[in-house]
C-alpha positions as CSV (number, residue, x, y, z in Angstrom):
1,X,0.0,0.0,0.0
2,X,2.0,2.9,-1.4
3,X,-1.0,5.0,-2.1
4,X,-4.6,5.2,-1.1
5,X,-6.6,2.9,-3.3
6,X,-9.5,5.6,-3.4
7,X,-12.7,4.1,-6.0
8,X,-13.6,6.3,-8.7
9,X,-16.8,7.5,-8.5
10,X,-18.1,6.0,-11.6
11,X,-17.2,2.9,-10.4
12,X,-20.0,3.4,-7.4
13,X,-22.7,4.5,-9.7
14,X,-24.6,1.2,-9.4
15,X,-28.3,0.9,-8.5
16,X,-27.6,-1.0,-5.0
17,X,-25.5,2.2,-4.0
18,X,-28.1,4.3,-5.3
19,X,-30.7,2.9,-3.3
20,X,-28.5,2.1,0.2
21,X,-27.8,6.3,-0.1
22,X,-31.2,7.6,-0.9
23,X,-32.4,5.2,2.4
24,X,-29.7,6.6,4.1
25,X,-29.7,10.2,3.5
26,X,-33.6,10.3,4.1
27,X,-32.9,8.8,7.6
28,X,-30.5,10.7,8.7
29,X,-32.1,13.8,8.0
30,X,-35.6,12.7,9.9
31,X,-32.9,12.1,12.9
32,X,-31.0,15.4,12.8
33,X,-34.1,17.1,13.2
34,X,-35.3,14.7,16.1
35,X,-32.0,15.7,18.0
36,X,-32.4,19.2,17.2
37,X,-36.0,19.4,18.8
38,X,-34.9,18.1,22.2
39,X,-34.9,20.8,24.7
40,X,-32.0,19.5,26.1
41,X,-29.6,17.8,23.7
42,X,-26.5,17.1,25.7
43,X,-28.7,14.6,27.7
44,X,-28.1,12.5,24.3
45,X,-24.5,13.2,24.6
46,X,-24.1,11.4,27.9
47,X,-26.7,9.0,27.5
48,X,-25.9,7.7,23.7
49,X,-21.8,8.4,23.8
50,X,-21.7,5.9,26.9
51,X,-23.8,3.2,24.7
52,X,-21.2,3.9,21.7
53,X,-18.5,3.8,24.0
54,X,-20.2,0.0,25.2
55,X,-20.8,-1.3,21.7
56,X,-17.4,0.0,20.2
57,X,-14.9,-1.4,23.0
58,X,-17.3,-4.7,22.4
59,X,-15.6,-5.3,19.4
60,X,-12.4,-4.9,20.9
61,X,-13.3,-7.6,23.3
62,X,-13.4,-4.9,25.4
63,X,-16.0,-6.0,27.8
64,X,-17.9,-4.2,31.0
65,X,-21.1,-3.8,32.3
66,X,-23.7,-1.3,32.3
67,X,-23.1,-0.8,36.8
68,X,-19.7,-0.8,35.7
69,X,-19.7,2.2,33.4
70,X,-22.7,4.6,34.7
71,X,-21.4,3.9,38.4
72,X,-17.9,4.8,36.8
73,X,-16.1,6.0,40.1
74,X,-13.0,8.6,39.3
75,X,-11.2,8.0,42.0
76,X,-9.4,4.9,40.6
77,X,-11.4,2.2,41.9
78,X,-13.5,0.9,38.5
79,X,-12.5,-2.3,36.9
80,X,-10.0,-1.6,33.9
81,X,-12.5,-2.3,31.2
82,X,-14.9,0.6,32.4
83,X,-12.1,3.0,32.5
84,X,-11.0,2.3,28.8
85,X,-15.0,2.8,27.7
86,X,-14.7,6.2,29.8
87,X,-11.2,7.2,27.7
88,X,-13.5,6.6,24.5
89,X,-16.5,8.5,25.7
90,X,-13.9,11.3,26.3
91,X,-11.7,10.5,22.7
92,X,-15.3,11.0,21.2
93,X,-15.9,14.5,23.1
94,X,-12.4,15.9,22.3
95,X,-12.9,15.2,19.0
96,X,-16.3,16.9,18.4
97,X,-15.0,20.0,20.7
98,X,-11.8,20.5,17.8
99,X,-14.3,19.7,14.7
100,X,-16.8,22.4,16.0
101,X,-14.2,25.0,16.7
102,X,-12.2,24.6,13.8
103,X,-14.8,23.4,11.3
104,X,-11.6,20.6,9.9
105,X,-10.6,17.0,10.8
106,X,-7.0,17.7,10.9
107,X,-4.2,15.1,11.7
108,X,-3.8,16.6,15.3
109,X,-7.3,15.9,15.6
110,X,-7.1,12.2,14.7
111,X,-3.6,12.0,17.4
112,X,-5.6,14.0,20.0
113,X,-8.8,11.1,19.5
114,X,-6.3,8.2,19.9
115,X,-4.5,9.5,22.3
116,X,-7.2,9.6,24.7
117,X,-8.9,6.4,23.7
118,X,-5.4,4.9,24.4
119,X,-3.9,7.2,27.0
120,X,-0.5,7.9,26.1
121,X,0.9,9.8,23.3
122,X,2.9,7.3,21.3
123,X,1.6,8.8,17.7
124,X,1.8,6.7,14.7
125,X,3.7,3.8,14.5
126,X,7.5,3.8,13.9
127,X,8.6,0.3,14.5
128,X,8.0,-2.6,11.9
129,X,6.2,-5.9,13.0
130,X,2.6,-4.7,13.5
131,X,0.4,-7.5,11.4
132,X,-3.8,-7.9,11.5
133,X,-4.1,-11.8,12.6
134,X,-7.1,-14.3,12.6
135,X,-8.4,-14.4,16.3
136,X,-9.8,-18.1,16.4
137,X,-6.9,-19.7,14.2
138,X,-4.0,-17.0,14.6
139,X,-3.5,-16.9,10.8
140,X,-2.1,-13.0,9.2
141,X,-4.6,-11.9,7.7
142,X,-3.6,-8.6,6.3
143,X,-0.2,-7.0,6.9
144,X,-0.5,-2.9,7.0
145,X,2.3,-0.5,5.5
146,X,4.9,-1.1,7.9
147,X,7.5,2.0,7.1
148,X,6.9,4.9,9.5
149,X,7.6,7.7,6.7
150,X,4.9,5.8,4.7
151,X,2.7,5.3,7.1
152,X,2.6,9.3,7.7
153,X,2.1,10.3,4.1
154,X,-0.9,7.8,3.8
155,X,-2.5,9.6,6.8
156,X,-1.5,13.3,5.0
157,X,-3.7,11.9,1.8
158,X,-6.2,10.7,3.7
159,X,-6.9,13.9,5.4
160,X,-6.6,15.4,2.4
161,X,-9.1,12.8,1.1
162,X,-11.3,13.7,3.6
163,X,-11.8,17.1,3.0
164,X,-11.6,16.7,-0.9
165,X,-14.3,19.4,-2.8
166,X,-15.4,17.0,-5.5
167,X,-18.9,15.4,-5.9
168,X,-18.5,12.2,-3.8
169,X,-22.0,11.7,-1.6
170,X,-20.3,12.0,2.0
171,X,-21.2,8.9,3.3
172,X,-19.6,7.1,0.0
173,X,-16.6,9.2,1.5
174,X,-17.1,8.2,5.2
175,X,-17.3,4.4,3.9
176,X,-14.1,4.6,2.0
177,X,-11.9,6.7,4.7
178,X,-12.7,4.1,7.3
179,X,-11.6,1.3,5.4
180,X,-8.6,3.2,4.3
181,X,-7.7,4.4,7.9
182,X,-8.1,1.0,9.2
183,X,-6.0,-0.5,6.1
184,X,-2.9,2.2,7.1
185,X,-3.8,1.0,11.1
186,X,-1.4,3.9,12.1
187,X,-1.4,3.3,15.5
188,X,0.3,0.7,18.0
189,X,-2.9,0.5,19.6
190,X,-6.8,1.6,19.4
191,X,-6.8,2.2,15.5
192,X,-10.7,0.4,15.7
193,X,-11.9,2.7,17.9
194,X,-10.5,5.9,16.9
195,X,-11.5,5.0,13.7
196,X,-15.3,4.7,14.4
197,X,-15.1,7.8,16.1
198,X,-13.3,9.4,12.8
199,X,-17.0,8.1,11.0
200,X,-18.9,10.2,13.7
201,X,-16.5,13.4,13.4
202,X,-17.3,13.1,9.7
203,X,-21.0,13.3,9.8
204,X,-20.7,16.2,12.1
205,X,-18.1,17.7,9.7
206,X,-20.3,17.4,6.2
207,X,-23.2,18.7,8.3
208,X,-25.6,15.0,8.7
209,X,-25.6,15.6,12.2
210,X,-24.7,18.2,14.7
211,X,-24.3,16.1,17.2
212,X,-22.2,12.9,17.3
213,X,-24.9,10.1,18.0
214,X,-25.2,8.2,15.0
215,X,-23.6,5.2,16.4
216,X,-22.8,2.7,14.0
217,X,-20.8,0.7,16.8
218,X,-24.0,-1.5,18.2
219,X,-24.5,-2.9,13.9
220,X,-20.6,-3.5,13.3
221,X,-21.0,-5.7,16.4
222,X,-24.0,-7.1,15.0
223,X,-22.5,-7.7,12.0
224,X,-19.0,-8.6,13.1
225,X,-17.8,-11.3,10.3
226,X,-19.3,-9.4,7.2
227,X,-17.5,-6.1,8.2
228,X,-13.8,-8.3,8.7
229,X,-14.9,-10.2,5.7
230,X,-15.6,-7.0,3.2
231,X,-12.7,-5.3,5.0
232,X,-10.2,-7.2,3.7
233,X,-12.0,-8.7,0.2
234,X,-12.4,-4.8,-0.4
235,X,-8.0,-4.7,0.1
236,X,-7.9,-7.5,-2.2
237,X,-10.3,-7.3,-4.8
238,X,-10.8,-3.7,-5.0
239,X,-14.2,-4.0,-5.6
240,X,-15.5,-1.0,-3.5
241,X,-19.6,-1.9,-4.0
242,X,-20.4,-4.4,-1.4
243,X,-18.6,-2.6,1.5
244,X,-19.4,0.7,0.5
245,X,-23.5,-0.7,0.8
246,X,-22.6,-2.6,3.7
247,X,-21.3,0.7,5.8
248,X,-24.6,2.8,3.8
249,X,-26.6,0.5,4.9
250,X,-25.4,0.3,8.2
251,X,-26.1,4.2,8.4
252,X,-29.3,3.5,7.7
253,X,-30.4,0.8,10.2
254,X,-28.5,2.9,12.9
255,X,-30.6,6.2,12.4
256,X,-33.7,4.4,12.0
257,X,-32.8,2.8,15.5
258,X,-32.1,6.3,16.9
259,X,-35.1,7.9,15.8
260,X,-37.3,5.2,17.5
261,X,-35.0,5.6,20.7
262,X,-35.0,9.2,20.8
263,X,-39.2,9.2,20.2
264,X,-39.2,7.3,23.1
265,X,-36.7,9.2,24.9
266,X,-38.9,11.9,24.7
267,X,-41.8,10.3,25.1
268,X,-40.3,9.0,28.6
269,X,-39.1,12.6,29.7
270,X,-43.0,13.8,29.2
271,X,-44.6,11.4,31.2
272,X,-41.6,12.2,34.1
273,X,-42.2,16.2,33.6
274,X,-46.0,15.4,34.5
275,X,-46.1,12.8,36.9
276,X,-42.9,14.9,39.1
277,X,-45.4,18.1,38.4
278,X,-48.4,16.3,39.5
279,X,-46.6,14.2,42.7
280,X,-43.4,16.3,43.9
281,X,-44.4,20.1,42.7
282,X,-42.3,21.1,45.2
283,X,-39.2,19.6,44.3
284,X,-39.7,19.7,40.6
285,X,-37.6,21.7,38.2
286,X,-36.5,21.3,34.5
287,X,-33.0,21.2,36.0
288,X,-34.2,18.3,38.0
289,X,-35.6,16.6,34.9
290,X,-32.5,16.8,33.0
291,X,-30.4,15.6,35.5
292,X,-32.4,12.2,36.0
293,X,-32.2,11.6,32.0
294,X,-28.5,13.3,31.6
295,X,-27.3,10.3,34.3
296,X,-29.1,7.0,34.1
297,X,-27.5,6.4,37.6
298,X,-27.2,9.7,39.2
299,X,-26.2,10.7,42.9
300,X,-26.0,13.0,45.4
301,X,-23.1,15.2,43.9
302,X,-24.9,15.6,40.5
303,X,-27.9,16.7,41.9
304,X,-25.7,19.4,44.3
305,X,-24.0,20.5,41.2
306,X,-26.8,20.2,38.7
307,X,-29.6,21.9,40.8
308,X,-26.6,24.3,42.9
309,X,-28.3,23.0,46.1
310,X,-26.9,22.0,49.0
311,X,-26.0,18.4,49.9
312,X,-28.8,17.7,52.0
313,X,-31.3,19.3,50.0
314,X,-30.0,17.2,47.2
315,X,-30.3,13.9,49.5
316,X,-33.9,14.8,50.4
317,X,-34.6,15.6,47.0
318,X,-33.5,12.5,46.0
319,X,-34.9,10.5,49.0
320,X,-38.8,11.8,47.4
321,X,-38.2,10.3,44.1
322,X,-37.4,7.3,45.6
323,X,-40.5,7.1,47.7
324,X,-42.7,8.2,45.0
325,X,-40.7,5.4,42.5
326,X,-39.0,8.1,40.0
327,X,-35.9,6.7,40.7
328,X,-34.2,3.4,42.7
329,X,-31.6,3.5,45.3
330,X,-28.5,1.3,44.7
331,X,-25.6,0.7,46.8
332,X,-22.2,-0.1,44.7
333,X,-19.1,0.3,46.4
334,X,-19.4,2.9,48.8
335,X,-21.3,5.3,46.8
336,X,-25.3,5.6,46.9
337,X,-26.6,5.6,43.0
338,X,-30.2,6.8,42.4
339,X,-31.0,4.7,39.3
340,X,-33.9,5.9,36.6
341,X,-35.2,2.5,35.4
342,X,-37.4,3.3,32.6
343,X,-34.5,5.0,30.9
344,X,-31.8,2.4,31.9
345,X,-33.7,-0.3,30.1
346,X,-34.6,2.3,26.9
347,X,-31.5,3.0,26.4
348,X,-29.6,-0.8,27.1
349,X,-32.7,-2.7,25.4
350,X,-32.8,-0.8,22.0
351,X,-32.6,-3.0,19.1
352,X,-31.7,-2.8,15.5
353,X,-34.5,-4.8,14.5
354,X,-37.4,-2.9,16.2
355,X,-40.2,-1.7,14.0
């Protein structure tokens, strides 16, 4: 691999492209609008980001549980696994911070993205010996560029790539940039996650969403063998078609699975606003509200922070919504989380499939 082995765009001008983009494009739009007419759209920041984060460290064998990761304790004392899905969750938030401010994906943006999902600063790779290997038989599979000065000119031209002004429908472009960043796999470590969070940075870039919650993470799982499989038939064949539908596709599934959740989401956050009105009018507040769908397991020092109350005000608060059953109390470790059910299982029960 001496250069990027970018399709032309003739060669995508096929009817089963056609049809995977119009789908796509169509559902993605219905979504940005959804996201847009929350009153509160960080909520879907913290909520989504930590499902992503789940999904996406998945496929790395990465694997933690939902206590685990919304009880996340930053004093040290979660399991290793939840802090790596917390370094991705903020990998994902550094990176939509630098595309918002500087409108670009630059290559510092890409090191910055890695660097936290990884935690240190080693940059691309320098040293030969890096090879992609089977993980039931231990075959090599594929063997990436293995020359540092190489490996750094392939990421210059595929930034470049990125931000091209030609005609190439974005997604077609987000679908060939992933397999080309994970085909250079310039990093020692984390190149699958940083490169699913590259997809999300680019949707947010080419103006699909504002936000970054279209999380393709949860169907790559689903669809684990077909995306190794086109991966690499797509490095040997060049034949561009079936993976650039697969990832299209994919886009399109996801939304559709967002837009249900996010309907619901609001849906959810309704009935809460009336029945906290209707039962605890004297406790209830928007800020309130938000903080109870912000933190699936909230506590004591949210609620201080998030309502600028004091600590016992925020304990009695929370003691009413769990004697009016807003919200139920759980011990882990030494901390006491306040856990809204209804939104825990929305947001860990989704699935692809729903209609």
């Amino acid at each position: 691999m001496t250069e990027l082995d970018i399709p032309s765009p003739a060669s995508l001008e096929v009817k089963a492209v056609w049809q995977s983009l119009a789908e796509a494009h169509r559902h993605l739009a219905e979504l940005k609008g959804l996201c847009e007419s929350l009153p509160n759209r960080a909520i879907l920041l913290d909520t989504l980001a930590i499902q992503e984060a789940k999904d996406s460290s998945e496929i790395e064998n990465i694997i933690t549980t939902h206590d685990e990761l919304y009880a996340y304790d930053q004093s040290g004392s979660a399991t290793p696994a939840a802090k790596e899905v917390q370094n991705y969750i903020a990998a994902l938030k550094v990176g939509f911070t630098d595309v918002v401010n500087s409108g670009l994906i630059r290559m510092s943006t890409i090191l910055r993205v890695q660097e936290e999902v990884e935690q240190n600063n080693a940059g691309f790779r320098k040293v030969p010996g890096t090879v992609l290997k089977n993980q039931t038989t231990g075959a090599v599979v594929y063997e990436p560029p293995q020359d540092a000065v190489q490996i750094e000119k392939l990421m210059t031209q595929l930034v470049d790539f990125i931000h091209a002004d030609d005609e190439l429908d974005p997604l077609l472009r987000m679908a060939i940039a992933h397999h080309q960043f994970e085909s250079i796999h310039p990093f020692y470590d984390g190149n699958g996650r940083t490169g699913r969070i590259l997809n999300l940075l680019m949707l947010q870039r080419d103006g699909l969403m504002d936000l970054p919650v279209l999380y393709l993470s949860r169907y790559i799982t689903a669809t684990k063998d077909q995306y190794y499989r086109l991966l690499q038939s797509t490095r040997e064949t060049h034949n561009w078609t079936d993976w650039c539908v697969y990832i299209v596709k994919g886009v399109a599934i996801t939304a559709k699975s967002e837009i249900r959740l996010i309907k619901n989401l609001r849906e959810l956050m309704q009935t809460t606003k009336h029945r906290l009105r209707g039962e605890l009018p004297r406790i209830y507040s928007q800020e309130l509200l938000n903080n109870l769908f912000r933190y699936p397991y909230t506590k004591i020092e949210f609620v201080e922070k998030d309502l600028s109350v004091s600590r016992i005000t925020a304990a009695k608060h929370l003691d009413a919504l769990v004697a009016n059953g807003f919200v139920e109390k759980k011990k882990i470790g030494r901390t006491n989380f306040y856990i809204n059910r209804p939104l825990f299982n929305l947001l860990t029960q989704i699935s692809l499939n729903d209609e």
